[in-house]
C-alpha positions in Angstrom: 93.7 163.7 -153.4 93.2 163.1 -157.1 95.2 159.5 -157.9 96.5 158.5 -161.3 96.7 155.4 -162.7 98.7 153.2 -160.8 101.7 152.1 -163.1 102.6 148.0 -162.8 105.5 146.6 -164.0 106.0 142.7 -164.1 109.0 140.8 -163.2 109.7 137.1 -163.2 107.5 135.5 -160.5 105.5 139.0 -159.6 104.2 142.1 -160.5 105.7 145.7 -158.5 103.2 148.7 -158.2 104.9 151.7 -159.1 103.1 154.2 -156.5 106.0 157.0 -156.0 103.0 159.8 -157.8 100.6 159.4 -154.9 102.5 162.4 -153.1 99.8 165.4 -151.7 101.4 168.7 -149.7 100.3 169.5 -146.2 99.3 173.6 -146.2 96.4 173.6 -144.0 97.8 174.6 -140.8 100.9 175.2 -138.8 101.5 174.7 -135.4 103.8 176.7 -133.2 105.1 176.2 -129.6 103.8 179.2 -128.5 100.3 177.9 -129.3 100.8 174.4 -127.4 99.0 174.3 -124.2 101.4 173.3 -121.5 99.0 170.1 -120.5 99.0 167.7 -123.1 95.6 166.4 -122.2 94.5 169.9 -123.0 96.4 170.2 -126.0 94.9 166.5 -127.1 91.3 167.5 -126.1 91.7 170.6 -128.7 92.5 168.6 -131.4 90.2 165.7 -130.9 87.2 168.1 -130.2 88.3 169.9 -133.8 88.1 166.5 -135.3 85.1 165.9 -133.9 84.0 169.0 -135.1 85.3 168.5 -138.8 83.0 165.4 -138.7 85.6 162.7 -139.6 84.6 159.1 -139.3 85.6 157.8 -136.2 87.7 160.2 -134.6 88.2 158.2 -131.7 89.7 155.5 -133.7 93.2 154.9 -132.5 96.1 152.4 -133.4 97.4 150.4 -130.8 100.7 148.6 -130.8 101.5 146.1 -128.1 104.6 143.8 -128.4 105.1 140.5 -126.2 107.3 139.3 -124.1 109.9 138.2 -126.9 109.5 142.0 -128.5 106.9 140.5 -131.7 105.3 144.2 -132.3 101.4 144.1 -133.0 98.8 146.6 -134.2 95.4 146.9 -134.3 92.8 150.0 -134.5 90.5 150.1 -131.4 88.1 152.8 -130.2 89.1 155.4 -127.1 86.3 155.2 -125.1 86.9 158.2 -122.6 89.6 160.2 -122.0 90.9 162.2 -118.6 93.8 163.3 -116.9 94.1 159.7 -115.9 94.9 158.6 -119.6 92.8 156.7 -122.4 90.5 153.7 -122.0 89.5 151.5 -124.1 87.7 148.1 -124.3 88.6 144.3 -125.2 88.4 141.0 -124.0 91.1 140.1 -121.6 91.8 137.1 -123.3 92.6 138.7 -126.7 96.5 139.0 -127.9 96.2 142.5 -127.4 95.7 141.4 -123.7 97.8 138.6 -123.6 100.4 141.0 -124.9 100.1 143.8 -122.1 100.3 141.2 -119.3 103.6 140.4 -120.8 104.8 143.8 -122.0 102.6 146.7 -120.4 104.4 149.1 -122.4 102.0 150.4 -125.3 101.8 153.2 -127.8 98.7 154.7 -129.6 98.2 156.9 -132.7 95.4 158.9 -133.7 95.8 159.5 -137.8 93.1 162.4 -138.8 94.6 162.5 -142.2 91.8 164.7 -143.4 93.0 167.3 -141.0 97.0 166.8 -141.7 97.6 165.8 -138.4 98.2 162.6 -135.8 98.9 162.6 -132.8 101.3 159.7 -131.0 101.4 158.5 -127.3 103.8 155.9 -125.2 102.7 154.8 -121.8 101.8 152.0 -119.7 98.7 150.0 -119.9 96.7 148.7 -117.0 93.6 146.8 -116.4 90.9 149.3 -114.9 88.4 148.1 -112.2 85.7 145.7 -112.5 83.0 148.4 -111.7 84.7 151.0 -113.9 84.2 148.4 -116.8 80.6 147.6 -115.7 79.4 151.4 -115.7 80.5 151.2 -119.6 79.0 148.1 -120.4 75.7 149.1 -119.7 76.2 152.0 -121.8 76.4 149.5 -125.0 74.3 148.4 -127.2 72.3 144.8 -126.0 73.6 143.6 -129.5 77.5 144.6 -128.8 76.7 143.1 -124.8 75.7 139.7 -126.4 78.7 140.0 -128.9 81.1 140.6 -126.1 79.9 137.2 -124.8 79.9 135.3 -127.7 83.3 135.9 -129.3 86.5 134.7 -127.4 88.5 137.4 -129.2 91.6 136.0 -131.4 90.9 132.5 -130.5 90.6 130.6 -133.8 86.4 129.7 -134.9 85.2 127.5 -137.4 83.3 129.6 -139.6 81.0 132.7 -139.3 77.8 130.4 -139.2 79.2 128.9 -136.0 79.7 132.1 -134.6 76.3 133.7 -135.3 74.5 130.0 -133.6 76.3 131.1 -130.4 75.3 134.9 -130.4 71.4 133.4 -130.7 72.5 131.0 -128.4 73.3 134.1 -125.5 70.9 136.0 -127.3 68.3 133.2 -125.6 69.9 132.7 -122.6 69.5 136.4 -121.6 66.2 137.2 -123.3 64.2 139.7 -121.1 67.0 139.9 -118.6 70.0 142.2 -118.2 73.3 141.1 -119.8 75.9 140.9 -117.2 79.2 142.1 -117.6 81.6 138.9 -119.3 84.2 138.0 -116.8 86.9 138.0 -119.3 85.8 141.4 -120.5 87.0 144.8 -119.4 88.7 148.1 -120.0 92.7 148.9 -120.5 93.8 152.1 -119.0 97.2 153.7 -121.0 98.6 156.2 -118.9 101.0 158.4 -121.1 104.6 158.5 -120.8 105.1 161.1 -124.1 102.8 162.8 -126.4 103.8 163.6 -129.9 101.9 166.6 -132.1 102.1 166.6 -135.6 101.2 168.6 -138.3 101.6 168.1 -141.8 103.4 171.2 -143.3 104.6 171.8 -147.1 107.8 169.9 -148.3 107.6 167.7 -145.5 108.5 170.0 -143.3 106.0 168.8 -140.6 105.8 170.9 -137.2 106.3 168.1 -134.5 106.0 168.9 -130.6 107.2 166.3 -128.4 106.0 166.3 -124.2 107.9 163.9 -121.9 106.5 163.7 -118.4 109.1 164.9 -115.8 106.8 164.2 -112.9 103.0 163.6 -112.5 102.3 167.2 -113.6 105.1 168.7 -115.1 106.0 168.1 -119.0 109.0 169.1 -120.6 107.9 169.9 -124.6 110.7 170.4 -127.4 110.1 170.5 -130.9 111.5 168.0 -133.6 113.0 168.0 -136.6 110.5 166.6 -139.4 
């Protein structure tokens, strides 16, 4: 998308960026009903596997918004680790807002944004802690560096300063030299296991093609299209 010069106009006390010529049309695909699969798993892994395809950064990448106990919305992009008919996991420390957040409010919804393909796809559903040993098998999948980070960092809580951070990474980084990194006890995975699914694709004068699932039972969805 070719951007012009943003315009800026100053008033008393601050300045307001006119950005109403950032505007692109969506004409590289359509997407009909006909062409849905009738699992939205299915329908997901076909579009994620295209992204994949279309090498985009981080297709996995996924907006999560949790809200707590008072209804405070919060989002944050994480990384899907694996997906199945089961739902989508992903990985955090259980002491984290985002965690603090679903043990107060376990409804959650995520959106995939692959803007360079016009498309996102949203999902509501319920999040749930997954086993201990489900969490362990993907832990020692990491990285040794990313096992010693997940140790070292107690996600959200306020540090410091960077440089007191990095002392207590080489601080676990000597505590398990030449041995295994065991998994962090307040470490794990989040299961969300979808309530809806919403397709969208970007069409021309914002007349997007959006297909919405609702689960009617464990395997039976009921899909209707939307009105852009």
């Amino acid at each position: 998308m070719q951007l012009q010069k943003i315009a800026t106009k100053f008033k008393p006390g601050f300045a307001t960026m006119d950005i109403h010529h950032l505007r692109e049309d969506y004409t590289q695909a359509e997407l009909r009903q006909k062409d849905l699969q009738k699992d939205p798993f299915k329908q997901f892994e076909r579009w994620f596997q295209q992204a994949c395809n279309a090498e985009l950064q981080e297709p996995n990448a996924m907006v999560l918004a949790t809200a707590s106990a008072q209804g405070e919305p919060l989002l944050r992009t994480v990384l899907l680790k694996y997906f199945d008919s089961d739902g989508f996991v992903f990985f955090t420390n259980y002491e984290s807002r985002k965690a603090h957040d679903i043990s107060e409010n376990p409804h959650v919804s995520l959106l995939f944004l692959w803007l360079p393909l016009q498309r996102q796809v949203q999902i509501t559903g319920i999040a749930a802690k997954i086993p201990a040993a489900e969490s362990l098998r993907y832990f020692a999948t990491r990285p040794r560096g990313s096992q010693l980070g997940a140790w070292c960092s107690s996600q959200s809580s306020v540090i410091s300063s960077r440089q007191m951070l990095m002392m207590e990474f080489e601080k676990i980084k000597e505590k398990f030299l030449n041995h295994e990194i065991p998994l962090p006890p307040s470490w794990g995975g989040f299961r969300v296991v979808p309530k809806s699914f919403e397709f969208w694709q970007g069409r021309s004068n914002r007349l997007h093609d959006r297909f919405l699932y609702v689960r009617q039972d464990k395997d039976c969805w009921d899909v209707q299209r939307l009105a852009p």
